[in-house]
C-alpha positions in Angstrom: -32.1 10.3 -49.5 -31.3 9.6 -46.1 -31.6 12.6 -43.5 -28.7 14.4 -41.4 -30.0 12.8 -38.3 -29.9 9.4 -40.0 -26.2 9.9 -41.1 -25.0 11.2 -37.6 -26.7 8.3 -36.1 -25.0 5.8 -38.5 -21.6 7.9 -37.7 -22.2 7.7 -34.6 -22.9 3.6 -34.8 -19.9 3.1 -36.3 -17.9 5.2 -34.0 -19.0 3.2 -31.2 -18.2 -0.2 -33.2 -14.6 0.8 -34.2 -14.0 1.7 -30.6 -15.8 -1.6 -29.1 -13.2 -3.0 -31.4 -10.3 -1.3 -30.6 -11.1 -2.2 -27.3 -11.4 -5.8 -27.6 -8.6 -6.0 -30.0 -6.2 -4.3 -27.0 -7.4 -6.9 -24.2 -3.9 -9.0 -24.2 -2.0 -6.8 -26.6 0.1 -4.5 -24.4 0.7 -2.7 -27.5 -3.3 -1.6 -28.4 -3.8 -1.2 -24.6 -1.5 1.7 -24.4 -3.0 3.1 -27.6 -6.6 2.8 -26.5 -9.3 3.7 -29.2 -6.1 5.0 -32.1 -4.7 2.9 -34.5 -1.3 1.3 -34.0 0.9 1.7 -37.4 2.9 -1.8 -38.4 6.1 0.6 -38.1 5.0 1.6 -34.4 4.4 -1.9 -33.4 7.2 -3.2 -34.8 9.6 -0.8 -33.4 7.7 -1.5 -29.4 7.9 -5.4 -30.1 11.7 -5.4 -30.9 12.5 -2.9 -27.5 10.7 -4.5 -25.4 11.7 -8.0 -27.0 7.9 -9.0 -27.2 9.3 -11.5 -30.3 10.9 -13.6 -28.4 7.9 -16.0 -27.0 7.7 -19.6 -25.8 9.7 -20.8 -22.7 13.1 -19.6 -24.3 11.2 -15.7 -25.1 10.3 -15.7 -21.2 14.0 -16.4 -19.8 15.3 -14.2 -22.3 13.2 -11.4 -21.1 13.4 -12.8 -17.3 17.3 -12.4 -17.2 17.9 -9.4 -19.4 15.4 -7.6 -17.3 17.5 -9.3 -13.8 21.2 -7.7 -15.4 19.3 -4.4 -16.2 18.2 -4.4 -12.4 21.2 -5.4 -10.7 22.9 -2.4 -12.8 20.1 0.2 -11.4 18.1 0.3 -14.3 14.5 0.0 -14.1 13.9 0.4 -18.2 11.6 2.5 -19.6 8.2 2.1 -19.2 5.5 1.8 -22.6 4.8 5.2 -22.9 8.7 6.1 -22.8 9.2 7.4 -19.5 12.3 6.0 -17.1 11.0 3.7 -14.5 14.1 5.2 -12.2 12.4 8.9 -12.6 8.6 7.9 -12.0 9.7 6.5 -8.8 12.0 9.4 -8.2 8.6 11.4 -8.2 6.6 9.3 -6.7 8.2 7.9 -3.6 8.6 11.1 -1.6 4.5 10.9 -1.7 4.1 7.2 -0.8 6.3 7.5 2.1 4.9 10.5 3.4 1.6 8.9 3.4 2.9 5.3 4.9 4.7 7.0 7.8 1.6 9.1 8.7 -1.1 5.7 8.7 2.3 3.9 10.4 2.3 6.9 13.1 -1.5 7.0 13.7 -1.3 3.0 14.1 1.7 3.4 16.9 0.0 6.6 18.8 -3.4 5.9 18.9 -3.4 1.9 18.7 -0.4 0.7 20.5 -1.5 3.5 23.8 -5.2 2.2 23.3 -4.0 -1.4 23.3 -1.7 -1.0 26.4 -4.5 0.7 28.1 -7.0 -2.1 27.2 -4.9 -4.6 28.2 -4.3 -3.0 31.6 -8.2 -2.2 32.3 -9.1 -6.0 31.0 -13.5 -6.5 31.1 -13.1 -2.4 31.4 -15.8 -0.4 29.4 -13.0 0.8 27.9 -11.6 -2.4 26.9 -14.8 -4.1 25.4 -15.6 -0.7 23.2 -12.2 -0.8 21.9 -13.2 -4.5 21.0 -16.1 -4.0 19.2 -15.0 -0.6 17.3 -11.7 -2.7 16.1 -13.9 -5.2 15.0 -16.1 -3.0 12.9 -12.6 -1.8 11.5 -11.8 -4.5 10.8 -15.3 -5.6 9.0 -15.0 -2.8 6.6 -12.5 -2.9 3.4 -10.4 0.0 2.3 -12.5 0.0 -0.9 -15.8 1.0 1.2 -14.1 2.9 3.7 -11.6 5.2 1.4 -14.8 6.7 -0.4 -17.0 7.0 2.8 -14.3 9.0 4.3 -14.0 11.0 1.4 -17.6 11.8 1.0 -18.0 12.6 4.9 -15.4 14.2 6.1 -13.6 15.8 2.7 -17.1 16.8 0.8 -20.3 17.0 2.8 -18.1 18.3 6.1 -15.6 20.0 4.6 -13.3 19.1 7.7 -10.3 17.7 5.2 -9.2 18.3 1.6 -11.4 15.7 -0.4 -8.0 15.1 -3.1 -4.6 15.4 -2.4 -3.6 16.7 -6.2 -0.1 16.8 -7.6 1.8 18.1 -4.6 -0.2 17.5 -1.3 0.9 18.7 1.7 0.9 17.0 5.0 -3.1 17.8 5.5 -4.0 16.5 2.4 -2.5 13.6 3.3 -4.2 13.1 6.9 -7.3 11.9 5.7 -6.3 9.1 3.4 -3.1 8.5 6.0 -5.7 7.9 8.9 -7.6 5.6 6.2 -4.9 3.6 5.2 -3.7 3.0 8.8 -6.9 2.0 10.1 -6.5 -1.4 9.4 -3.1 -1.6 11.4 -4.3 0.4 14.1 -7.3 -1.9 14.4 -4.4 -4.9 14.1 -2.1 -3.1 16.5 -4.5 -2.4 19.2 -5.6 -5.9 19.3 -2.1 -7.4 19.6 -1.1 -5.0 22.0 -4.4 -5.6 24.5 -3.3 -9.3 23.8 0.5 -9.2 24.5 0.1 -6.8 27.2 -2.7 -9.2 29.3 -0.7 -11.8 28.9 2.5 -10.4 30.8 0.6 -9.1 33.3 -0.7 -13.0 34.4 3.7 -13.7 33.9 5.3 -15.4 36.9 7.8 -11.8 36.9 5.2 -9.5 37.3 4.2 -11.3 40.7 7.6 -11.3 41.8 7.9 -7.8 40.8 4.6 -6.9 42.8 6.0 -8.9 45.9 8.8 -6.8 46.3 6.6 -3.7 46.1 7.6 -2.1 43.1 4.5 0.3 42.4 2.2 -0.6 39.2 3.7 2.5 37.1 7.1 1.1 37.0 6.0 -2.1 36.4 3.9 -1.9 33.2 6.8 0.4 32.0 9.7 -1.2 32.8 9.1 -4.9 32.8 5.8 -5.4 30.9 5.6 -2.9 27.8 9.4 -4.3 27.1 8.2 -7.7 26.8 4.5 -6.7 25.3 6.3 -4.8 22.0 8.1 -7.6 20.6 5.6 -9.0 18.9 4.1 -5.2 17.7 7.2 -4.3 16.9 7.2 -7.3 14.5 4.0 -6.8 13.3 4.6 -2.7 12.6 7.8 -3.4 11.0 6.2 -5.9 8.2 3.1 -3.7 7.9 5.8 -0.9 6.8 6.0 -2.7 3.7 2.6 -3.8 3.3 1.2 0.1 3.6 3.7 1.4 0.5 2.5 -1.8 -1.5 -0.9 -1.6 -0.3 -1.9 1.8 -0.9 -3.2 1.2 -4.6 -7.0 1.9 -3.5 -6.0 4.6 -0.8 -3.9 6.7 -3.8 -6.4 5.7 -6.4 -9.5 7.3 -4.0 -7.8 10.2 -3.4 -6.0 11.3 -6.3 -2.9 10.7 -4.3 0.2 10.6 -7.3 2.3 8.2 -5.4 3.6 4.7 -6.0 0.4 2.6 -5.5 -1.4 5.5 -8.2 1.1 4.5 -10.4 1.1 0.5 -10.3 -2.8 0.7 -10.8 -2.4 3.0 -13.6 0.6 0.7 -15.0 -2.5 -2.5 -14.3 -4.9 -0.6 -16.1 -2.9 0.1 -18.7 -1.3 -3.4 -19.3 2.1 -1.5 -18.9 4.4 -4.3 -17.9 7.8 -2.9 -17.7 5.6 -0.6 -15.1 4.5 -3.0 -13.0 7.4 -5.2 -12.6 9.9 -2.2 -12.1 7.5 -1.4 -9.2 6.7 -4.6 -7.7 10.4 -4.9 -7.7 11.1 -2.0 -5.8 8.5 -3.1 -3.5 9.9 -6.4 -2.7 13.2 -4.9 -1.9 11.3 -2.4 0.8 9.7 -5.5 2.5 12.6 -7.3 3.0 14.4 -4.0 4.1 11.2 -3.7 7.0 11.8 -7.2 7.7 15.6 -6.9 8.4 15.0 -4.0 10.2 12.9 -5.9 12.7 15.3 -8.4 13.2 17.9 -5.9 14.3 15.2 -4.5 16.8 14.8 -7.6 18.3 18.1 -7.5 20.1 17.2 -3.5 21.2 13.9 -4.8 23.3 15.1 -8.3 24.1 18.8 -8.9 25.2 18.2 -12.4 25.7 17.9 -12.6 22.1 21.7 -13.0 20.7 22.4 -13.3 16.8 25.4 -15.9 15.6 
C-alpha cells in the first residue's frame, strides 16, 4: 500500500503536469491565457469567441475584425478588454499617472540637460564640457532595464533617499525617482544636441557681426544664439513627449507605477488584445499630437519659417 508521502508526491506530480499543460495549451489561445492554470468551460469559450469575433479567421476574419474595431474607434469606443473591463475607463485611471510621470522625466530633461548643454557648448574643450561628454555617454551605455532596478535598489532600498514603489496612488515624490529614470535617456540626448547646436551658432557668420558691433556676450547667447540653438531641441523634446508615455513599460513595470505602460505590459503578458490595440492606439494619436505641436512651435522660435 503506497504511503501518504508517496501519494502527496504523486498529487503533487500531477499538479505540476496539469498546470505545465495549461500553460502550453494557453500559448496562442487568448482565451486559456487569460484563464491561466483553470479550465475554460465550452460555454465560456464560446460566448468570448463570438464577442470578440475570434470565428471569423482567414484574410476575410482579419478585415472584419480590422474595420469593426476602426467604426468602434472613430465613435469613442475602445471595447472592452478580456477580462470585461472598458478600455475607455482603464485609461481614464491610468493616464493622470503616465502623464504625471512623462512631464517630470520631460522637465528634468529641459532643466538640467538643455542648461548643461548650453553651458557645454559655450565652455567648448572646458572640463566641464568633456565630463558632461563622458557621463552622457555612460547614460547613454546603460538601458532602462539595468538602470530602473539599480536606481531602485540604491537610492529607494539600501539609501532610503526615495520611495522604492510608487503603489496605487503615488504622489509627486514617488514619482521622482522613476521620472528622473525615465528621463535620463533624453537628458543624455538633449544635452548632446544642445552642446551641438549651440557650438555651431557660435562659429555663425551673425554672431561675428553681432560681436563687431559690441553687443556684450550675455545678450548674444540669449538673444541671437539660444533662439537659433532650440529648434532642433525643441524638435527633438516635442517627439520624445510621445516616446516617454509609450516608452514607460519597464519604468512603470520596475516600480509598480499603475499607469499606461503598467497596463500595455500586463495586457502583453496576458495575450489581452483588445488591451493592447486600444492602447497603442491612444498612443499613436499622442505622438502625432507632439509632433503637430512641434510644427506650430517652429513659427514661435523661427519667423523665417512661414506655413502655406
Amino acid at each position: 500500500m503506497p504511503s501518504s508521502t508517496t501519494f502527496i508526491r504523486s498529487s503533487h506530480s500531477s499538479y505540476s503536469s496539469s498546470a505545465r499543460a495549461a500553460r502550453v495549451a494557453g500559448q496562442g489561445d487568448p482565451i486559456q491565457a487569460l484563464a491561466g492554470e483553470r479550465p475554460v468551460t465550452p460555454a465560456q469559450r464560446a460566448y468570448l469567441t463570438e464577442k470578440y469575433h475570434l470565428d471569423a479567421t482567414g484574410v476575410g476574419g482579419f478585415f472584419y475584425r480590422y474595420f469593426d474595431y476602426v467604426k468602434n474607434l472613430l465613435q469613442g469606443n475602445l471595447g472592452e478588454s478580456l477580462t470585461g473591463r472598458n478600455i475607455g475607463d482603464i485609461l481614464q485611471q491610468a493616464w493622470p499617472v503616465t502623464v504625471r510621470l512623462a512631464l517630470i522625466a520631460l522637465a528634468v530633461a529641459i532643466i538640467f540637460g538643455v542648461t548643461a548643454g548650453v553651458l557645454a557648448g559655450i565652455r567648448r574643450a572646458s572640463i566641464f564640457d568633456n565630463s558632461t561628454l563622458v557621463l552622457t555617454l555612460l547614460v547613454l551605455g546603460i538601458p532602462t532595464i539595468v538602470l530602473a532596478p539599480l536606481a531602485q535598489y540604491f537610492l529607494g532600498v539600501k539609501w532610503q533617499l526615495f520611495p522604492p514603489t510608487a503603489g496605487s496612488d503615488p504622489s509627486f515624490y514617488a514619482l521622482l525617482l522613476p521620472g528622473i529614470v525615465l528621463g535620463s535617456l533624453s537628458l543624455a540626448t538633449a544635452l548632446r544636441l544642445t552642446r551641438a547646436s549651440v557650438a555651431e551658432n557660435l562659429r555663425a557668420d551673425y554672431v561675428r557681426t553681432a560681436r563687431s558691433k559690441g553687443l556684450v556676450k550675455r545678450r548674444i547667447v540669449v538673444v541671437h544664439v539660444l533662439r537659433n540653438s532650440l529648434i532642433p531641441v525643441v524638435t527633438f523634446l516635442g517627439v520624445e513627449l510621445g516616446n516617454l508615455m509609450s516608452g514607460a513599460i519597464i519604468t512603470e513595470g520596475v516600480f509598480n507605477i499603475p499607469g499606461v505602460g503598467f497596463n500595455l505590459f500586463r495586457g502583453i503578458r496576458t495575450e489581452d488584445g483588445p488591451l493592447v490595440v486600444g492602447i497603442v492606439s491612444v498612443l499613436v494619436v499622442v505622438y502625432l499630437v507632439s509632433n503637430l505641436v512641434v510644427d506650430v512651435l517652429y513659427a514661435v522660435l523661427d519667423p523665417r519659417i512661414r506655413y502655406e
